[in-house]
C-alpha positions in Angstrom: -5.3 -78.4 85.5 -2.1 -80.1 86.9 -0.8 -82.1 84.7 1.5 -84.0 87.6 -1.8 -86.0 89.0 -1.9 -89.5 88.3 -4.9 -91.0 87.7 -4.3 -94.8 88.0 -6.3 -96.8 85.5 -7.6 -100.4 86.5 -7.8 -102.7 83.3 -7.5 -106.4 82.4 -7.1 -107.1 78.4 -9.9 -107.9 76.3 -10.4 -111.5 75.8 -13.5 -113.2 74.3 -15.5 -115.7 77.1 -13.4 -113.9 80.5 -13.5 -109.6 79.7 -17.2 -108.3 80.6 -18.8 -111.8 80.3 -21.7 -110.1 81.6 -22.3 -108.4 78.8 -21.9 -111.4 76.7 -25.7 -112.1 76.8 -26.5 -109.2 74.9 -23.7 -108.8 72.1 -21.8 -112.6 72.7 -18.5 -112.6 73.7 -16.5 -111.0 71.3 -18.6 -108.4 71.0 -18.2 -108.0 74.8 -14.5 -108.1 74.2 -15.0 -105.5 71.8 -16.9 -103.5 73.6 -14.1 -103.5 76.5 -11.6 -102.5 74.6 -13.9 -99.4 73.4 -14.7 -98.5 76.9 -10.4 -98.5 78.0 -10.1 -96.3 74.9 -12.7 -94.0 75.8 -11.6 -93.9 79.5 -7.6 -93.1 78.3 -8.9 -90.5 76.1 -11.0 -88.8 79.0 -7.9 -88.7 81.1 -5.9 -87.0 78.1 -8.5 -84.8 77.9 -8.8 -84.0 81.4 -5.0 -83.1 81.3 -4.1 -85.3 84.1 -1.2 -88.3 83.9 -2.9 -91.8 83.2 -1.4 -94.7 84.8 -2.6 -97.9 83.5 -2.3 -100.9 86.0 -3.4 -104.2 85.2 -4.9 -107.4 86.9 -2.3 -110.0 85.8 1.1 -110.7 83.7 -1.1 -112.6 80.8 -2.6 -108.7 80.8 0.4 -107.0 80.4 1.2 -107.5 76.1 -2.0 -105.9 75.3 -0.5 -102.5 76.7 2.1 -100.2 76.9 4.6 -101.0 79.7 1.6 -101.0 82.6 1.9 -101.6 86.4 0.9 -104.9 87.5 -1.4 -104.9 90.6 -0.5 -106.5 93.8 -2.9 -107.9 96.6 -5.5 -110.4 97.1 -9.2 -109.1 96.7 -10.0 -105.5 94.5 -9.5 -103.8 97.6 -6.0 -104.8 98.6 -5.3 -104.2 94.8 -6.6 -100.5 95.4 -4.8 -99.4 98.3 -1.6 -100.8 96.8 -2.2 -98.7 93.8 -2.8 -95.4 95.4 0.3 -96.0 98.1 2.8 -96.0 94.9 1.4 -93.3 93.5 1.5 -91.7 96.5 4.9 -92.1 97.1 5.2 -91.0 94.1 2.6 -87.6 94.2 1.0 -85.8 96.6 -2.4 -87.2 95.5 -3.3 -89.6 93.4 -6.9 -90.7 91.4 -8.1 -94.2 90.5 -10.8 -95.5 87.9 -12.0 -98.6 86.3 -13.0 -99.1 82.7 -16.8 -99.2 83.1 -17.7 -95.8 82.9 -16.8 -94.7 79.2 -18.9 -91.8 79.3 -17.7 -90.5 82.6 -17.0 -86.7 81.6 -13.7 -85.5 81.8 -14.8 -82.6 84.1 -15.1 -84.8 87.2 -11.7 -86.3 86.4 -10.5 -82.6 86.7 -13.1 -81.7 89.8 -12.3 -84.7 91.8 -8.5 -83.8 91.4 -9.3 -80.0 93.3 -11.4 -81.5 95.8 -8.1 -82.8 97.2 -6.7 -79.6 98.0 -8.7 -79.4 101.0 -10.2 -83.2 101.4 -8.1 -86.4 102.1 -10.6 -88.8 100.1 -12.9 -88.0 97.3 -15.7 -90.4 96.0 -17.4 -90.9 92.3 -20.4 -92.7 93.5 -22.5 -95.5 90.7 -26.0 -95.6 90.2 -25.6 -99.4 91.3 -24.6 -98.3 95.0 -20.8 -98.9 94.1 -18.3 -96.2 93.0 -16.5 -95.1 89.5 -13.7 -93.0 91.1 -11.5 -93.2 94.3 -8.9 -90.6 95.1 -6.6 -89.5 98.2 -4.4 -87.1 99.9 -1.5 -87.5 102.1 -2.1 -91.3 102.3 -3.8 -94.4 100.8 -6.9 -95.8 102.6 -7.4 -99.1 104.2 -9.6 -100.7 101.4 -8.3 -104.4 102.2 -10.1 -107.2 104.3 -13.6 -108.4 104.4 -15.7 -104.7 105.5 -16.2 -103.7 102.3 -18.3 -105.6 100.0 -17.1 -105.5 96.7 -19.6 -105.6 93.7 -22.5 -105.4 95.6 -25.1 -101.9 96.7 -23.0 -101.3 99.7 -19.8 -100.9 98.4 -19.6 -97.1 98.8 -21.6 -96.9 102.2 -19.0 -99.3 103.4 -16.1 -97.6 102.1 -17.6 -94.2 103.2 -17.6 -95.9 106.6 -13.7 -97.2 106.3 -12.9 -93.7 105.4 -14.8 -91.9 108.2 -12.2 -90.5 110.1 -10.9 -89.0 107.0 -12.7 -85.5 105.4 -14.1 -87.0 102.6 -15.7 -85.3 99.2 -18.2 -86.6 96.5 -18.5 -85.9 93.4 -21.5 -86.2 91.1 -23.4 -89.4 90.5 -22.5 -91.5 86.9 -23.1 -95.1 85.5 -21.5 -97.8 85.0 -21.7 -100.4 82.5 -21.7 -103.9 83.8 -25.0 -105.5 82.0 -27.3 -105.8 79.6 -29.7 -103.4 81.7 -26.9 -101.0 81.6 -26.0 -101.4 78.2 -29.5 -100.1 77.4 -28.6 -96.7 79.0 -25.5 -96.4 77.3 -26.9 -96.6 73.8 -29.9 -94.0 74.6 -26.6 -91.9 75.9 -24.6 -92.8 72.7 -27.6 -92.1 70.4 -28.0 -88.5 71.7 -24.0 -88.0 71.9 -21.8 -90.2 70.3 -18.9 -87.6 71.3 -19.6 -88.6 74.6 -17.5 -92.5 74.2 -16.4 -91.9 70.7 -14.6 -95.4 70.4 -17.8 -96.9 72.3 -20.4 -95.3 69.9 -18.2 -96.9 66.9 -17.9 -100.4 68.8 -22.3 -99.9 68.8 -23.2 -99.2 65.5 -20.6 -102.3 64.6 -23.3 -104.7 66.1 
């Protein structure tokens, strides 16, 4: 695997009451807290594992001291953030992944697949069982994810970026979950039960409940 790929991680710190306060229901906030800084380590070490380049960007400034020298995002909704994120890298590599940090369990193979799809697509697409997506790369250049079209955290988040991108030869990768609630959360400790290697940190975060 080329190991010159960046694959730009979105993350915020982990604070009690404002990191994955939907969560907070089920395990309260600091165990939400908790929880998120599991699934960041379990997303870093998939990266690693993929041999690919992690590049960790966060939110805002106040996010900064809980990591290692990251990038800080730029733009005014998720989308703007995104594009702006893939442009550097781009200028940077010829193409460039990004992820989130609510997939933990995202296997390390579709890090890797999604990174060969580019030799011969210009977008490639990890779509979420809740009509969103857990993995955007590109090719050549960054797509136009800004403005209003695309309706962030909602089920037509990919369908409306698949229909930004159209012009574009696009590939998709396999199906995962993300973890964003209690529902979720449910899944993810049936997963963890079965295969605790699958979000090591995660599975330890669990039994700590």
């Amino acid at each position: 695997m080329r190991s010159d790929v960046p694959v730009l991680l979105f993350a915020r710190a982990p604070r009690p009451g404002a990191t994955k306060t939907r969560l907070a229901p089920a395990v309260g906030p600091d165990g939400a807290a908790a929880l998120y800084a599991a699934f960041v380590a379990d997303v870093r070490r998939t990266v690693d594992l993929a041999g690919l380049r992690e590049e960790l960007w966060v939110a805002h400034p106040d996010d900064a001291p809980a990591y290692d020298a990251p990038r800080l995002q730029a733009g005014e909704t998720l989308g703007a953030r995104m594009s702006h994120a893939l442009a550097d890298a781009l200028r940077r590599a010829d193409r460039a992944l990004l992820i989130g940090t609510d997939a933990p369990t995202l296997p390390r193979g579709f890090l890797a697949r999604a990174a060969r799809a580019l030799d011969t697509a210009e977008v490639v697409l990890g779509p979420s069982a809740d009509g969103g997506y857990y993995l955007i790369g590109a090719r050549g250049s960054a797509p136009d994810l800004g403005g209003p079209a695309i309706r962030w955290s909602t089920p037509h988040a990919l369908a409306d970026t698949r229909a930004r991108v159209s012009g574009r030869r696009v590939a998709t990768l396999p199906p995962w979950y993300d973890v964003d609630t209690p529902e979720d959360l449910r899944l993810l400790r049936l997963h963890l039960a079965l295969d605790p290697s699958a979000a090591p940190a995660t599975a330890a975060a669990l039994a700590a409940f």
